[in-house]
N, C-alpha and C positions, 0 to 999 in steps of 0.2 A: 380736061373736062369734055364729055361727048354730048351734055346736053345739061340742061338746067331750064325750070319754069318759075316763076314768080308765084308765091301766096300771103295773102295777109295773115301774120303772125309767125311765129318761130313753129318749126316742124314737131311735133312731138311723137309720132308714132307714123309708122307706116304696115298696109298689110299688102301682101301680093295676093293675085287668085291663082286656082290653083291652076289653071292654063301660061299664067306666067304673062298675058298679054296685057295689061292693069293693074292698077295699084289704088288703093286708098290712105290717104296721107290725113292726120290730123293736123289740127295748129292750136297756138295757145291760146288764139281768137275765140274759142268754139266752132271755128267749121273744121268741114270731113269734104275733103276733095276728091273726085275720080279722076285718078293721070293712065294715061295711055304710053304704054314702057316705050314704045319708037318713036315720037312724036314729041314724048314729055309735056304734054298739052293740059292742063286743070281744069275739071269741070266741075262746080260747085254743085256738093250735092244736099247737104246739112246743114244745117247754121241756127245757134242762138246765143243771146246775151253771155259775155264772158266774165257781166261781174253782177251784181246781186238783182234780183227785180223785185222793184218797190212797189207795184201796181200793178192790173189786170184788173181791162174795162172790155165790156161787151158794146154794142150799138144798142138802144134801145128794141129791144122786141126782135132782135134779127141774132142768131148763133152761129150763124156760119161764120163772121170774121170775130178777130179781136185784136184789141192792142195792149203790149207790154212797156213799160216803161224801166231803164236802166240809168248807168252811169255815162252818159254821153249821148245814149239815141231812146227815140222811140222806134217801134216795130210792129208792122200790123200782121195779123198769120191766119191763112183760111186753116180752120180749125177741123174740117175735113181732111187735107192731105198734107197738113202739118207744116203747110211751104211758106216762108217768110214771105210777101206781097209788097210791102214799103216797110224803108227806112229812112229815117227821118234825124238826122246827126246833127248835135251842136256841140263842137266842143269843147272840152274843158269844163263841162259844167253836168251837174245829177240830177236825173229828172225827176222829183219825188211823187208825181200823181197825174193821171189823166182821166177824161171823159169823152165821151162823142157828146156832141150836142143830140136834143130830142130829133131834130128834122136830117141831121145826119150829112152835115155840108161842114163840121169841122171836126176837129181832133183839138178839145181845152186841155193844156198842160202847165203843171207848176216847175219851177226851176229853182233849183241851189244860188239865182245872181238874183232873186227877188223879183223873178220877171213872170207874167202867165201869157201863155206862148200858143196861137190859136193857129193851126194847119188844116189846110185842105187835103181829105182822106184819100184822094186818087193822087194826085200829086206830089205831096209834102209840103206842098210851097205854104210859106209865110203867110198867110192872112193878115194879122194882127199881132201886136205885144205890146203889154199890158209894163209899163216900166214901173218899177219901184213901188210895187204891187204890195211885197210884204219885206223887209229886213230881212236881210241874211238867208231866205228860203221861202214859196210858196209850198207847204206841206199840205196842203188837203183843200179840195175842191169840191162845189157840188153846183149842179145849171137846172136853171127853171124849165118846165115845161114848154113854157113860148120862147125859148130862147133870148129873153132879154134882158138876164141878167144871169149873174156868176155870184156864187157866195164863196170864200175864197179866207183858209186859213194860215198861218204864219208861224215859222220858229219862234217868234217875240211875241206871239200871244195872242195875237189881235185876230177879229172875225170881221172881213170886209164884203160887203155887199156893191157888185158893179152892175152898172148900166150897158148894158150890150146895142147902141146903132149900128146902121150899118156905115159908117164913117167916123164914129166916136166909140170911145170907150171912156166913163166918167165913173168915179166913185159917187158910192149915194150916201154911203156908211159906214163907221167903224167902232166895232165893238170890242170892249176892250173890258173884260171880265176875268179871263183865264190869267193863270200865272205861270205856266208851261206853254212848251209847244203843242198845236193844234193837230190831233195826227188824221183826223177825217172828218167830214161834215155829210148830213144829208138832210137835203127837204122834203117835205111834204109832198101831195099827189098836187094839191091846190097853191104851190109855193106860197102859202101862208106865213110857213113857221119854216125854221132849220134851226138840227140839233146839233151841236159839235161836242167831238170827244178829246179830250187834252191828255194828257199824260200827268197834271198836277191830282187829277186823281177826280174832278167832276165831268159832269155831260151837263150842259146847257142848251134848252129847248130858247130861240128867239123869235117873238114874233116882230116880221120883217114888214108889216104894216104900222105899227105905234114905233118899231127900232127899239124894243124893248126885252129885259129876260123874263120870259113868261114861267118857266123852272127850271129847277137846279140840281143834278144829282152828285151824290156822293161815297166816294168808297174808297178805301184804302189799294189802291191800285195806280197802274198807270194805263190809264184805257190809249188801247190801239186802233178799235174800230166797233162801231156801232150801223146798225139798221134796224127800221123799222117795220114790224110785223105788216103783211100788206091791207088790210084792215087802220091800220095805225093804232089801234089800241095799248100796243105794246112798242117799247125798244129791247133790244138784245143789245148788248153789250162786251165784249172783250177786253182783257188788258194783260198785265204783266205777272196778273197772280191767276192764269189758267183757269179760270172761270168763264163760261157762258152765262150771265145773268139776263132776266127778265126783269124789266120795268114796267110797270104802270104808266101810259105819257099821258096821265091827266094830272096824276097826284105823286107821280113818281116814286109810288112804293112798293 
């Protein structure tokens, strides 16, 4: 052997250029390395998620970054030169959902071990976690305006509403309607109300003042993802029977 370099994942293609000086090597990670043929030296040049991504959040009001969520990490990427910024690894465990908070001092994320998982977006470090958040999976998230609370959906059904201190994290609420998993949540401009979409096939508007269902939607589907019109007049809706639907969010019809 006259030389050998180290890369994360098993090799799966290589290209030479055509001077013969360099090489690009793939892996089954998703990165694309540049080696240098005398040296055998790696310089990472590509990289993204090598198993499914469950989410893409933006920062409120700002485009230039964002974050992906996968099966073991998150990943922030300047969305100009496409360059991965931070990564953020736990593992052994699927990340199913993130947000930045409004003021942009963290990164909220839900976890497959029932934890929600609060990082600092320059760093990755740990802030906070939220244990035994939801049974078996936090699937869907959505954060108040002032940052001081977290609405917060679960494989087992439930819609929990948290108290965000800056030394505490306390439950206020749990709503417990749906009969499916919860696959995304969002609130209001005035975090009045949040509507969640389940897969048993409704949408539930709550107002998060009385901790009450203020309405109820329903359709033969499994909704995947809902938002609402920025007016709020309206929800759109998605699910599993390829429909875009419009609702009414007063009378929901």
């Amino acid at each position: 052997i006259k030389g050998q370099c180290q890369v994360l994942g098993g090799v799966t293609s290589l290209a030479l250029t055509s001077d013969g000086t360099h090489f690009f090597a793939g892996s089954t990670l998703s990165n694309i390395y540049w080696v240098d043929v005398d040296t055998l030296t790696a310089e990472l040049r590509n990289t993204c998620h090598h198993e499914r991504i469950n989410y893409v959040a933006f920062p409120a009001g700002y485009s230039e970054v964002f974050a992906t969520c996968s099966i073991t990490d998150i990943r922030v990427w300047n969305a100009t030169t496409r360059q991965e910024l931070l990564r953020i690894q736990v593992p052994n465990m699927e990340c199913y959902c993130l947000d930045f908070m409004r003021d942009g001092r963290s990164i909220v994320s839900g976890w497959s071990d029932g934890k929600v998982r609060a990082f600092l977006p320059q760093s990755g470090k740990l802030l906070y976690a939220i244990n035994d958040a939801h049974k078996n999976g936090v699937t869907a998230l959505a954060l108040a305006s002032d940052c001081s609370r977290i609405v917060s959906g679960g494989m087992e059904r439930e819609v929990r509403v948290w108290r965000i201190g800056q030394q505490t994290q306390t439950m206020d609420t749990s709503l417990k309607e749906h009969r499916g998993r919860v696959w995304c949540i969002r609130m209001t401009q005035n975090d009045g109300h949040a509507v969640s979409a389940s897969a048993d096939g409704s949408c539930i508007v709550w107002d998060l003042t009385s901790k009450t269902r203020s309405l109820c939607l329903f359709e033969s589907t499994m909704f995947k993802s809902l938002v609402y019109h920025p007016d709020e007049s309206q929800l759109l809706t998605c699910g599993s029977d390829r429909k875009v639907a419009y609702w009414d969010s007063f009378d929901g019809q």
